[in-house]
C-alpha positions as CSV (number, residue, x, y, z in Angstrom):
1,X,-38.5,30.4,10.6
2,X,-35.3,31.0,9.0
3,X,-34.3,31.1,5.9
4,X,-31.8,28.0,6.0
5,X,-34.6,26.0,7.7
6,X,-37.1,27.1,5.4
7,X,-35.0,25.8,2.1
8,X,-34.4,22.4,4.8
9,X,-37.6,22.0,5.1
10,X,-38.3,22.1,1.5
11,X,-35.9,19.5,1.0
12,X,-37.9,17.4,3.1
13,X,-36.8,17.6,6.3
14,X,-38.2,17.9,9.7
15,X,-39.2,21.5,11.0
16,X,-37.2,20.1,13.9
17,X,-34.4,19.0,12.7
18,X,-34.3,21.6,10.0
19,X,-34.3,24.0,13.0
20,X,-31.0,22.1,14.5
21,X,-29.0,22.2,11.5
22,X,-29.4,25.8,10.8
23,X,-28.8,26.8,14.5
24,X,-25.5,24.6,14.4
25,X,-24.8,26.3,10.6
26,X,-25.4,29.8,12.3
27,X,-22.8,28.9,15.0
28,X,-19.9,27.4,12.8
29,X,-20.6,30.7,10.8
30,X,-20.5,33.5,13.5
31,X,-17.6,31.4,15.5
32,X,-15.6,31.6,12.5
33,X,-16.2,35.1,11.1
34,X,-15.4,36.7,15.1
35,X,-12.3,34.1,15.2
36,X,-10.6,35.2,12.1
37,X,-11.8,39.0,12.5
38,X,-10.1,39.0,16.0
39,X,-7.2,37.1,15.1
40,X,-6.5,39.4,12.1
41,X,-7.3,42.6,14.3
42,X,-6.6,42.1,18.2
43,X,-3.7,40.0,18.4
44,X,-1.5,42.1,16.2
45,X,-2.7,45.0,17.8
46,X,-2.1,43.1,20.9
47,X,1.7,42.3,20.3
48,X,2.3,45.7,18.9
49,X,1.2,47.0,22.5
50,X,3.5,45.0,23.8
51,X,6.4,45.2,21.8
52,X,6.3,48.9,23.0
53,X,6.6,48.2,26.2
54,X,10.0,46.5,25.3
55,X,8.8,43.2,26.1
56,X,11.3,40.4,25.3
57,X,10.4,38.1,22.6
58,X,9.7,35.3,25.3
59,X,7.6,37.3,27.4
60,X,5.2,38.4,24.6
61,X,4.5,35.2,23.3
62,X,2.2,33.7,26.6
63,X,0.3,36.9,26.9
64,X,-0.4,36.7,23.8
65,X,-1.6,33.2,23.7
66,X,-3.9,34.5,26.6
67,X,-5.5,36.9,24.2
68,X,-6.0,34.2,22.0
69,X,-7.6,32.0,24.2
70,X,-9.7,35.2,24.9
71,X,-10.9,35.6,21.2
72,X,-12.3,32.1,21.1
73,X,-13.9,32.5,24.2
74,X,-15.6,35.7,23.0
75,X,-16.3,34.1,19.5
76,X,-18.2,30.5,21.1
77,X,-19.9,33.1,23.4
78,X,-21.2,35.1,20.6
79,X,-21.7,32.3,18.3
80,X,-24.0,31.1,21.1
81,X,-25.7,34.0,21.2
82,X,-26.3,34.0,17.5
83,X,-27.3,30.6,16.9
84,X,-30.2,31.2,19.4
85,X,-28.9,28.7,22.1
86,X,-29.3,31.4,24.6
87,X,-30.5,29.4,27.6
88,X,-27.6,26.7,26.5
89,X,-25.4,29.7,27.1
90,X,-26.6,30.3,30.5
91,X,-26.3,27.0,31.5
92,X,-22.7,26.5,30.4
93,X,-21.7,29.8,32.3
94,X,-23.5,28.3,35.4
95,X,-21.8,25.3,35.2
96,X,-18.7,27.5,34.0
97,X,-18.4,29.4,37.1
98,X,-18.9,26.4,39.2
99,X,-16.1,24.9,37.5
100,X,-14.0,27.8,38.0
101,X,-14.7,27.8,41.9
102,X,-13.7,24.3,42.3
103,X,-10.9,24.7,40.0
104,X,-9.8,28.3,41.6
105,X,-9.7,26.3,45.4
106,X,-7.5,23.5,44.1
107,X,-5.3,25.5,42.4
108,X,-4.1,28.4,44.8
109,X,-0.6,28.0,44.4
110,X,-0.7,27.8,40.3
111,X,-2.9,30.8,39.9
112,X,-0.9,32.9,42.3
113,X,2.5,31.4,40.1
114,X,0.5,32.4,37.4
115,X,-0.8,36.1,38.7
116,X,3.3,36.5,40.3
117,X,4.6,35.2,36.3
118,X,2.0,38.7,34.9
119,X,3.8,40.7,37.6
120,X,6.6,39.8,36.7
121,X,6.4,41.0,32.8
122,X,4.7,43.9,34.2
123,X,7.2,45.3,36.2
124,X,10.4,44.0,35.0
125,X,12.4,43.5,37.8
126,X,14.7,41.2,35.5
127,X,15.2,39.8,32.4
128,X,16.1,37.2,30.6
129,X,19.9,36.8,30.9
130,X,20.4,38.7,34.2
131,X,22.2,37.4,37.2
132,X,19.7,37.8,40.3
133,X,20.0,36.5,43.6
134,X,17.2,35.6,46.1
135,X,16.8,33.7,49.7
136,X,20.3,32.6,49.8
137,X,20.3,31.5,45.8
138,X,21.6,33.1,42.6
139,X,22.1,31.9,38.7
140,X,21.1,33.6,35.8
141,X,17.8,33.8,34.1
142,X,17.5,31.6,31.6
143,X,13.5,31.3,31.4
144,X,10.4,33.3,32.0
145,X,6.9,31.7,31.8
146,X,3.2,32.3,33.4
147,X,4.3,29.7,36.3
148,X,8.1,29.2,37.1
149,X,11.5,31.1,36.0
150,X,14.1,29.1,35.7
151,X,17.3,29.9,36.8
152,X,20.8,28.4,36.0
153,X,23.2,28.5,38.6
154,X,26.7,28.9,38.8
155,X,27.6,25.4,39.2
156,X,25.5,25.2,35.9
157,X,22.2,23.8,37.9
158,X,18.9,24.3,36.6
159,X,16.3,25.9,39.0
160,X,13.0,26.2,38.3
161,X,11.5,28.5,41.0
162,X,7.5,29.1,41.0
163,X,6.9,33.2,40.7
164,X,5.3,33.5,43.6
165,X,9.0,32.7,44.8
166,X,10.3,35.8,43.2
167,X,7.7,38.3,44.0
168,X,7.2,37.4,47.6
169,X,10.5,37.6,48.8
170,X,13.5,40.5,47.9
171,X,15.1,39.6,44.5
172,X,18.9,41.0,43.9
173,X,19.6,42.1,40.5
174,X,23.3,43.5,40.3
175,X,23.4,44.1,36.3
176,X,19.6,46.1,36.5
177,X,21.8,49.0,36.1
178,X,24.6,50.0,33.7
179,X,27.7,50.1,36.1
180,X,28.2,47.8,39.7
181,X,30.4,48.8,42.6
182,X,32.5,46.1,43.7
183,X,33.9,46.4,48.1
184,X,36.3,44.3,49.6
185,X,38.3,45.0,52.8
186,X,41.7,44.2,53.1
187,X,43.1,43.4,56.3
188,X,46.8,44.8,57.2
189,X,48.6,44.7,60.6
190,X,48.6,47.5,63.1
191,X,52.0,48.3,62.8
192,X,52.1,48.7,58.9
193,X,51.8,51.9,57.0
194,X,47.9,52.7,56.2
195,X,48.6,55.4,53.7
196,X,51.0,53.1,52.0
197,X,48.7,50.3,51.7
198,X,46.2,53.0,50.4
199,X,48.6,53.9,47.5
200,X,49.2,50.2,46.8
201,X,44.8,49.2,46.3
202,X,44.3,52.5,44.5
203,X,47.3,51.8,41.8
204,X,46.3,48.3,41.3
205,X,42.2,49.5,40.8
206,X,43.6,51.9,38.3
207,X,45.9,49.3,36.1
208,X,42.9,47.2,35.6
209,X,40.9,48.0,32.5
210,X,37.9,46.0,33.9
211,X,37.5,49.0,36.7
212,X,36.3,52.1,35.8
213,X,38.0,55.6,36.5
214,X,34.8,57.4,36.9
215,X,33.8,57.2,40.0
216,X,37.3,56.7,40.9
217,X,38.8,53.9,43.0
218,X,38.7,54.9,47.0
219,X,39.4,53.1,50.0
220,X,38.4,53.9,53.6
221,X,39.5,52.9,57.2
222,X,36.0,50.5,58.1
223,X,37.5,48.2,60.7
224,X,39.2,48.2,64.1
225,X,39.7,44.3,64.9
226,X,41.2,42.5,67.2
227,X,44.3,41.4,64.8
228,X,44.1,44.2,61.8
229,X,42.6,46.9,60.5
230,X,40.3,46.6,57.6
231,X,40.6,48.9,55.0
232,X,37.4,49.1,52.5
233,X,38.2,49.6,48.4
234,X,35.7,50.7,46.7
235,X,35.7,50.4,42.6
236,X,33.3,50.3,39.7
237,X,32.7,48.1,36.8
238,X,31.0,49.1,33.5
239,X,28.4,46.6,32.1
240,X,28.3,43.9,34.6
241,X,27.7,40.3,34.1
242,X,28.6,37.6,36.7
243,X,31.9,36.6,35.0
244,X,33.6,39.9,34.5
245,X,32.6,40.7,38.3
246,X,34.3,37.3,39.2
247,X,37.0,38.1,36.7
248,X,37.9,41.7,38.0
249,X,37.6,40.4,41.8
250,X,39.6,38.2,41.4
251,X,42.8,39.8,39.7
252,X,41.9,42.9,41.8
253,X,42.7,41.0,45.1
254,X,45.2,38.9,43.9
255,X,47.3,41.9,42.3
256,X,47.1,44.4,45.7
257,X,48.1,40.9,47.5
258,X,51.2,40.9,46.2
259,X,52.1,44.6,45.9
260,X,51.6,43.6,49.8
261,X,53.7,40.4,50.0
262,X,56.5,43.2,47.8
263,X,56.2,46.2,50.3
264,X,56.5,43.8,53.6
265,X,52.4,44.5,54.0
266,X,51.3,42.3,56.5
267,X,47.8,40.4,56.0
268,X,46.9,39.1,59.9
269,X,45.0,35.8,60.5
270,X,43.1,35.8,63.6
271,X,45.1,34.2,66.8
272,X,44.0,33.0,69.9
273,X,46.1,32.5,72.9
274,X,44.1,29.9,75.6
275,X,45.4,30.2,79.3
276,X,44.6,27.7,82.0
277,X,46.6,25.0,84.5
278,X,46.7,21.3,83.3
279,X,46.4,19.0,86.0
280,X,47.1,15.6,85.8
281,X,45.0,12.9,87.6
282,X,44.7,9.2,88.5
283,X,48.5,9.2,88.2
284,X,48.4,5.7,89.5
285,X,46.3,4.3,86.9
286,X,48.1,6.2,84.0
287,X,51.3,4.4,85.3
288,X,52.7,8.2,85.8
289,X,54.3,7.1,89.0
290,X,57.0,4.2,87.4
């Protein structure tokens, strides 16, 4: 007999009940003291860990509400344990793990979100901010949780896309890195001048401040088609985000166009010539013969 149920019991209670109250007291007691001792020791230990793996704010703060769903399981466990309701303890893992089975089968597609979501702040492959592209989509990321990421796209649509989205299929990040090269081919006529037209996309890369001059701006002969030939610039940006590679893009193309339009550069559009007889029919009907 312990000593709380001892002093009960000289207060006039029941051995039984006596018994009860000072197992529940035991619980409340040891739940509390392993609560506050792993709150005050494991979760800042916790976020420290992952603040040094350069975790963003947002990422840290559901892993580390896992770990504090893990102390309280550890502390009711313990406090269990302690309060002498060991065979209650087996019994609630039994029916725990049952739970867990049933639970685990109707929730496939949540736990793998939710496995794809730890991948996901494991390894990084974006960030909050960056402009990725995926199965014929792209936006930037506005949101990362355990389940979904939501995206916001360029027509300033909201798409919230379950992980296992992003880690099952290939994911295009084009800022990952610090610089992006930008192509384009520009189409000129056969009979124009190909080193001329050269001169005119290099000058114009060079004038804009958006492009970089290390790695320099080239261009190369790529195409051979049926109504021009396709030359391929080549350029990089520094620090790329969606709108400065729109930006530069666009006042890259639309400067060399009319350096072009001032040098008598010709830009081709396909043209198709049809050949065939036309026979007319049923003249009679058609009232061709009046």
């Amino acid at each position: 007999m312990g000593a709380i149920q001892e002093l009960l019991v000289d207060l006039g209670l029941g051995v039984g009940i006596a018994g009860t109250i000072e197992s529940v007291a035991l619980f409340v007691i040891a739940f509390i003291a392993i609560y506050v001792i792993g709150k005050r020791t494991v979760l800042p230990v916790t976020d420290r860990a992952l603040e040094r793996r350069d975790l963003d704010d947002h990422a840290r703060k559901p892993l580390v509400k896992l770990v504090s769903f893990g102390v309280i399981f550890v502390a009711i466990a313990v406090a269990f344990g302690f309060a002498g309701f060991g065979n209650f303890l087996s019994s609630l893992a039994t029916i725990a793990a049952a739970l867990a089975l049933a639970i685990g089968l109707a929730t496939q597609n949540i736990i793998s979100n939710f496995v794809s979501g730890v991948f996901i702040y494991a390894d990084k492959p974006f960030r909050i901010g960056d402009w990725i592209e995926w199965d014929g989509n792209s936006g930037v990321v506005e949101d990362i949780s355990l389940r979904v990421t939501r995206v916001r796209t360029f027509d300033n649509e909201i798409l919230t896309v379950p992980n296992s989205d992003l880690t099952a299929n290939v994911v295009k990040n084009p800022v990952a890195k610090e610089k992006l090269r930008l192509k384009f081919v520009f189409g000129i006529g056969y009979d124009d001048d190909i080193q001329k037209a050269t001169e005119i996309i290099v000058e114009e890369a060079e004038k804009l401040d958006g492009i970089m001059d290390d790695p320099a701006p080239s261009v190369r002969l790529t195409e051979l088609n049926d109504s021009d030939v396709g030359l391929q610039s080549r350029v990089w940006i520094a620090d790329p985000s969606r709108a400065d590679f729109v930006k530069t893009r666009g006042e890259f193309i639309t400067n060399v166009k009319a350096r072009f339009d001032e040098a008598g550069i010709d830009i081709p559009y396909p043209q198709r010539e049809l050949e065939g007889d036309f026979e007319l029919t049923n003249r009679a009907a058609l009232g061709a013969d009046d």
